[in-house]
C-alpha positions in Angstrom: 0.0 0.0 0.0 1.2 3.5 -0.9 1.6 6.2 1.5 -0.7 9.1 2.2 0.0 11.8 0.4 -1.1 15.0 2.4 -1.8 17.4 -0.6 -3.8 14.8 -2.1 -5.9 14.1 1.0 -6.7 17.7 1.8 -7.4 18.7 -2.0 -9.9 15.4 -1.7 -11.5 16.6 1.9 -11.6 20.1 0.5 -13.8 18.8 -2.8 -15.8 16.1 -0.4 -16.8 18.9 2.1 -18.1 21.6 -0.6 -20.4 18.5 -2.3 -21.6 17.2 1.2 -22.2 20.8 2.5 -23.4 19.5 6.3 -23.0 22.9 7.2 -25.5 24.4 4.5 -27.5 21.1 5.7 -28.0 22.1 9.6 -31.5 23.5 8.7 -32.6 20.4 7.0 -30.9 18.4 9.7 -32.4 20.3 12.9 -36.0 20.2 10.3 -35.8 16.3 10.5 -34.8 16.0 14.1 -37.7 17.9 15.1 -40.2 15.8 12.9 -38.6 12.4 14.2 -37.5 13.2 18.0 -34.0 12.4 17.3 -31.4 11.5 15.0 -29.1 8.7 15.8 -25.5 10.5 15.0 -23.6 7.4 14.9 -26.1 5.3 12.9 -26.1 7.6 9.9 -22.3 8.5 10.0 -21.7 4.7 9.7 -24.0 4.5 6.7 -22.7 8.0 5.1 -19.5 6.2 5.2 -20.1 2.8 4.3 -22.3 4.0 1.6 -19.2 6.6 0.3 -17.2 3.5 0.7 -19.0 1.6 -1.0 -19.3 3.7 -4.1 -16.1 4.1 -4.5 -14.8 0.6 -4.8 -18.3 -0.3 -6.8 -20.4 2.2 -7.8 -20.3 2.2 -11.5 -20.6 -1.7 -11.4 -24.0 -1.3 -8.8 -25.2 0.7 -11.2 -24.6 -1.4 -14.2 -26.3 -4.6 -11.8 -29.6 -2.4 -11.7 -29.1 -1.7 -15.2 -29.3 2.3 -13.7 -26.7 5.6 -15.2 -25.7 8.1 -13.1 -27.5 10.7 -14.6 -31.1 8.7 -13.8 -29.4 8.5 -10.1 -28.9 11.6 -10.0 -31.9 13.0 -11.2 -34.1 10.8 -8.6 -31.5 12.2 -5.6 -32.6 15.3 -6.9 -36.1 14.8 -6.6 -36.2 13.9 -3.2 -33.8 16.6 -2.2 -36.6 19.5 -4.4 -39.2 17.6 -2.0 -37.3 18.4 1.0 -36.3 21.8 0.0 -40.2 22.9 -0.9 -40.8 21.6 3.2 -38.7 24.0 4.1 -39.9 26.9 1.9 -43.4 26.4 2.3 -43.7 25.3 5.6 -46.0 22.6 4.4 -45.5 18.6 4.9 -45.3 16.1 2.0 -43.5 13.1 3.6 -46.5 11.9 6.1 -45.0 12.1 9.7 -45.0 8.7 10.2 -43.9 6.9 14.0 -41.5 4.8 11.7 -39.6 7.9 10.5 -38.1 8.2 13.9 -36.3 5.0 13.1 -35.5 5.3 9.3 -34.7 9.0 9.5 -31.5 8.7 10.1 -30.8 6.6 6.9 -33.3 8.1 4.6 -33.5 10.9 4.2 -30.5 12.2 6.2 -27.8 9.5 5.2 -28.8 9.5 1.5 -29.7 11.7 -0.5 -28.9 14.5 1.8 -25.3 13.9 3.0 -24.4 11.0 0.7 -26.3 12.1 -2.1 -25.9 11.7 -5.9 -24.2 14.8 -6.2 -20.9 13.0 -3.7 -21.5 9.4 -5.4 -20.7 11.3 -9.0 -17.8 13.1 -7.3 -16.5 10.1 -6.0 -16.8 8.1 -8.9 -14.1 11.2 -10.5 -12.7 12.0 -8.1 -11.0 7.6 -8.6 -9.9 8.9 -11.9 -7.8 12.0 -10.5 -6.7 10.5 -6.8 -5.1 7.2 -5.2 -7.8 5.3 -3.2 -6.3 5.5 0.4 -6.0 9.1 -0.2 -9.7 9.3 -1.0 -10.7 6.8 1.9 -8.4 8.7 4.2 -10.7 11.8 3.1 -14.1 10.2 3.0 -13.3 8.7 6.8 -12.0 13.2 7.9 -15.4 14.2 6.4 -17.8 11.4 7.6 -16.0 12.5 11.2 -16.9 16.2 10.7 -20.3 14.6 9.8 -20.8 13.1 13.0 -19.5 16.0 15.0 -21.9 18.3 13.1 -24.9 15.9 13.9 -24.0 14.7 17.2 -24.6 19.0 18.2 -27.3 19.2 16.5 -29.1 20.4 19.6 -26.8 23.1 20.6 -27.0 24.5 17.1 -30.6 24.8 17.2 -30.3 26.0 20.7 -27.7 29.1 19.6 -29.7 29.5 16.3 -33.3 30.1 18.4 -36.7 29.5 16.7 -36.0 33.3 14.8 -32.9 32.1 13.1 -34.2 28.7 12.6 -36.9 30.2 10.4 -35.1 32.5 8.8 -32.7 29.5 8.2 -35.0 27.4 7.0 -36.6 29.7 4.8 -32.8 30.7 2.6 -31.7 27.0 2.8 -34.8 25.5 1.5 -34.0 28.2 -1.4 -30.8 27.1 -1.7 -31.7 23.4 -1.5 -34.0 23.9 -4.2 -31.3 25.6 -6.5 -29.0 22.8 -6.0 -31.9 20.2 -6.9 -32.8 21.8 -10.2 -29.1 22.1 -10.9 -28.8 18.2 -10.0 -31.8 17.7 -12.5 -30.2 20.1 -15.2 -26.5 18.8 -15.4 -28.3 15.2 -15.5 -31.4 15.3 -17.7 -29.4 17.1 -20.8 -31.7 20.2 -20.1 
């Protein structure tokens, strides 16, 4: 096995960290925790990383198995994220509140497509083409722990925010959610 090469895994980090965006996601995240009770921080850093993990040793070939492109896995990632971002901007509910969400919530829609979304599955798969693998893994593993840091005070961010900024939040990041979305639908559909 090759050594890390530090350049490599901070230009990797840096590109992971801008596609993930759990900072931009805080409003979405603290707008889920509310509907489900909680969110289990571990539980969805484990699957954000298995499932970046997994995509990058096999993505192209799951695809192929499900006979699906990345462009038609894009464009349904991007659906479910312009659902989420019309909640927010709206203030109305499409995904039924459930007592089962508090358990799957976590996963779906937190886990994938928010964090782990098409938009880092297509990075990743170019991101092989450009980097050496442990230098990707060794950023995947420095974002999925900023991930988990950033869920696991979830609380205290809503706390510091208050329900004022929460809104106000809310609102610009649904916008901005909903702008990402179409531009995931866009770059993918040949529009």
């Amino acid at each position: 096995m090759q050594p890390l090469i530090f350049k490599e895994v901070l230009s990797v980090t840096m590109i992971l960290f801008a596609i993930i965006d759990i900072l931009g996601s805080i409003p979405v995240i603290i707008e889920l925790r509310q509907r489900a009770g909680h969110i289990q921080s571990e539980k969805a850093s484990i699957a954000v990383l298995v499932l970046m993990v997994t995509f990058l040793f096999i993505g192209n070939e799951l695809l192929d198995i499900i006979g699906l492109d990345i462009s038609s896995f894009a464009i349904a990632g991007s659906i479910v994220i312009f659902i989420i971002a019309m909640e927010m901007i709206l203030g109305i509910t499409f995904f039924k509140d459930d007592p089962e969400m508090a358990k799957t919530v976590s996963i779906v829609p937190l886990a994938f497509p928010l964090i782990a979304g098409a938009g880092t599955m297509t990075t990743l798969l170019s991101l092989k083409s450009q980097y050496q693998t442990q230098n990707i893994l060794a950023a995947i593993v420095i974002n999925t722990t900023i991930v988990y840091l950033v869920l696991k005070n979830v609380k205290w961010l809503e706390h510091l925010l208050g329900k004022a900024g929460l809104s106000i939040l809310r609102k610009a990041f649904g916008v901005i959610l909903l702008a990402i979305a179409i531009k995931l639908f866009r770059s993918n559909s040949g529009l």
